[in-house]
Every structure is written in structure tokens, then in C-alpha cells.
C-alpha positions, 0 to 999 in steps of 0.5 A: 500500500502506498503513502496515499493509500494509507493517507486516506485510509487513516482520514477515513477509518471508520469511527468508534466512540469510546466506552467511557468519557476521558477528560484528557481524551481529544474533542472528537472522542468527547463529542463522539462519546456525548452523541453516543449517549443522546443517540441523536443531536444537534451541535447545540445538543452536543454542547450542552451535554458536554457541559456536564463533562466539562463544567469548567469550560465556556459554553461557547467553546463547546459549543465550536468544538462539537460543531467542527467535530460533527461537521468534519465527520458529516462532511466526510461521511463518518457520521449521519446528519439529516437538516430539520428546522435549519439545524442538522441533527447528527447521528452514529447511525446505530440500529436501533431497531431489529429487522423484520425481516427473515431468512428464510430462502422460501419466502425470498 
């Protein structure tokens, strides 16, 4: 594999939120971790879940963190996001929701 392959490989792993909240972790694994908790949110969202984490941070520095994170990912497709009321609300595409469906080759 070659210098470009591994380039892009590393830009594009897929992402995994850690298991546990680490205040001397990077934002992305915060805010991973913060929109693994809610399921689904908005960066304001994100944010203000994030201050529970981090109290002694400003607000509105959390609020510039989990929009960069969640807005680098979406754009390179590492996360789902879908726009209501003018806002994108982000999510880690989990299912959370069996299928219905069977395996049955009959019924195919």
C-alpha cells in the first residue's frame, strides 16, 4: 500500500466512540462519546451535554468544538446528519431497531 493509500485510509477509518468519557481524551472522542449517549443531536445538543463533562469550560467553546467535530465527520461521511428546522441533527447511525425481516430462502 502506498503513502496515499494509507493517507486516506487513516482520514477515513471508520469511527468508534469510546466506552467511557476521558477528560484528557481529544474533542472528537468527547463529542463522539456525548452523541453516543443522546443517540441523536444537534451541535447545540452536543454542547450542552458536554457541559456536564466539562463544567469548567465556556459554553461557547463547546459549543465550536462539537460543531467542527460533527461537521468534519458529516462532511466526510463518518457520521449521519439529516437538516430539520435549519439545524442538522447528527447521528452514529446505530440500529436501533431489529429487522423484520427473515431468512428464510422460501419466502425470498
Amino acid at each position: 500500500m502506498n503513502k496515499a493509500d494509507q493517507n486516506f485510509n487513516e482520514e477515513f477509518k471508520p469511527i468508534a466512540p469510546p466506552d467511557a468519557y476521558h477528560t484528557d481524551g481529544d474533542w472528537q472522542d468527547k463529542v463522539l462519546y456525548v452523541l453516543a449517549q443522546l443517540g441523536e443531536g444537534t451541535a447545540p445538543d452536543v454542547a450542552a451535554k458536554l457541559t456536564e463533562y466539562e463544567p469548567d469550560e465556556a459554553p461557547q467553546a463547546l459549543h465550536r468544538h462539537a460543531e467542527q467535530v460533527l461537521m468534519g465527520l458529516y462532511e466526510k461521511g463518518l457520521i449521519k446528519g439529516a437538516e430539520q428546522y435549519g439545524e442538522v441533527s447528527y447521528n452514529l447511525s446505530k440500529i436501533t431497531q431489529p429487522n423484520t425481516g427473515g431468512t428464510d430462502p422460501d419466502l425470498l
